[in-house]
N, C-alpha and C positions, 0 to 999 in steps of 0.2 A: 609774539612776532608772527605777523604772516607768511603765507607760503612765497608769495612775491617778495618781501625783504629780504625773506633768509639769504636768496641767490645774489641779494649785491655784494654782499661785499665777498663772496667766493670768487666771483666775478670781477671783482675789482685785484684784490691779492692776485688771480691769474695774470693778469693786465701787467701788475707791477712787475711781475716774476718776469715776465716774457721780456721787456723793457730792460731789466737792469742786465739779462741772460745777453743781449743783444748787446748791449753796448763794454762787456767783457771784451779782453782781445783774444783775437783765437790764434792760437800756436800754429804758426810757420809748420808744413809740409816738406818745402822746397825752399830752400834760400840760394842763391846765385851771386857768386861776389867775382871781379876782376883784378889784377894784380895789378896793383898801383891806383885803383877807381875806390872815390872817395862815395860808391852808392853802393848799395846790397839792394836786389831784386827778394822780392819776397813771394812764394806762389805768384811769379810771373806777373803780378798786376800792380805789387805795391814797390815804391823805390822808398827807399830810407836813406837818408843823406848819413855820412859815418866822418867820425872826426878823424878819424887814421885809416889810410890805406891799409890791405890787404899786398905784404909783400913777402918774399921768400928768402932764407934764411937757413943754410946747413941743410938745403936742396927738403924743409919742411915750410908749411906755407904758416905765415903769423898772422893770424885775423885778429882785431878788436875782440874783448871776452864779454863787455858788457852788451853790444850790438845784437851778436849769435844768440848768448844768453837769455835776453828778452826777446825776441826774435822766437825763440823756444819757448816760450811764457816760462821759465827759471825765474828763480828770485839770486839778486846778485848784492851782495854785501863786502865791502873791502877795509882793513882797517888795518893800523901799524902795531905790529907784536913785534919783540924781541929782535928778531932774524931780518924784519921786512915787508914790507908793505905785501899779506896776505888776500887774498881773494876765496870767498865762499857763496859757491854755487849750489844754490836747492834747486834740486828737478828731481819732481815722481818722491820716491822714498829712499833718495842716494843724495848724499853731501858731498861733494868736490871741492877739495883744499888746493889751493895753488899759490905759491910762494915765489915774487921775485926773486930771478937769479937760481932758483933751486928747480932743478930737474925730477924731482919726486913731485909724483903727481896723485892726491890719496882721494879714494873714493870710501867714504862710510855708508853704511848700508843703515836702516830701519830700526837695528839691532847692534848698533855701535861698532862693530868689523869694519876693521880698516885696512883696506888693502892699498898697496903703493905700486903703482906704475910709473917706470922709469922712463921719461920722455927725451929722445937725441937733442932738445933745444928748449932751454928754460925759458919760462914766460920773465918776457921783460920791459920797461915803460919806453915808448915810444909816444911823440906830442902828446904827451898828458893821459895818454890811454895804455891800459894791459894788454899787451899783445899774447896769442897764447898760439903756440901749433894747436892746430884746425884739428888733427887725429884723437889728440885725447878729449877735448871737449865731445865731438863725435860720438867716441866711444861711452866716455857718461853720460850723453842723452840717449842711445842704443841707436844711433843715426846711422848714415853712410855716408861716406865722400867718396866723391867721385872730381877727376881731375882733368883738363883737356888741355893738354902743352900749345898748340896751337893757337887755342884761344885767350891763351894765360886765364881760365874759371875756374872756380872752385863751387862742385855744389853738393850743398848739403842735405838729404830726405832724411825728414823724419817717419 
């Protein structure tokens, strides 16, 4: 092989790499939701249409769990056990269990530790979607909410 071939096809795999890196979706910073508005603002520039409103609930606010969750690039899986149509959220190296109707909210770590936070309002189904207080998702992405009564927002930084 010449010295001129060897560099195509390096050249070429860089090519691909940069292409497939690109067309990844990249994780939400900032998300922006309105209380009762069927759109979430994403870093400001993107709207995502949501099949459930954002509405409040035992003075906690109840977002869409799958919307947030990709939104944070999480991997979201739901499926019916025993108790109740279950919801498992992957983000980072923490597993988040959430159970219809059940106000335990369990985070497993890397290392199978589970620990249960107790949430004032259980995640519950609203038009066909998991509704979930906005606090604990939050907290198992390591986010922040921030809230403006005024404007009835809720926004979330990662």
């Amino acid at each position: 092989m010449t010295l001129k071939k060897a560099w195509i096809p390096r050249v070429s795999l860089a090519v691909v790499m940069l292409v497939l890196l690109s067309a990844l979706p990249a994780q939400a910073t900032i998300i922006d939701m309105y209380i009762g508005q069927r759109e979430m603002y994403i870093d400001t520039y993107d709207t995502v249409a949501l099949d459930a409103a954002p509405y409040i609930k035992g003075s906690r606010t109840m977002v869409p769990l799958s919307a947030i969750a990709l939104a944070f690039g999480a991997e979201v899986s739901a499926y019916q056990t025993e108790s109740g149509l279950q919801a498992r959220i992957g983000y980072r190296n923490c597993d988040l269990f959430l159970l219809v109707g059940d106000r335990g909210a369990h985070f497993v770590n890397e290392f199978g530790n589970d620990v249960v936070e107790t949430m004032d309002v259980a995640p519950e189904i609203r038009n066909n979607r998991m509704m979930v207080p906005i606090g604990v998702i939050a907290m198992g992405f390591g986010a922040n909410v921030s809230w403006d009564p005024y404007l009835q927002l809720i926004s979330i930084e990662n």
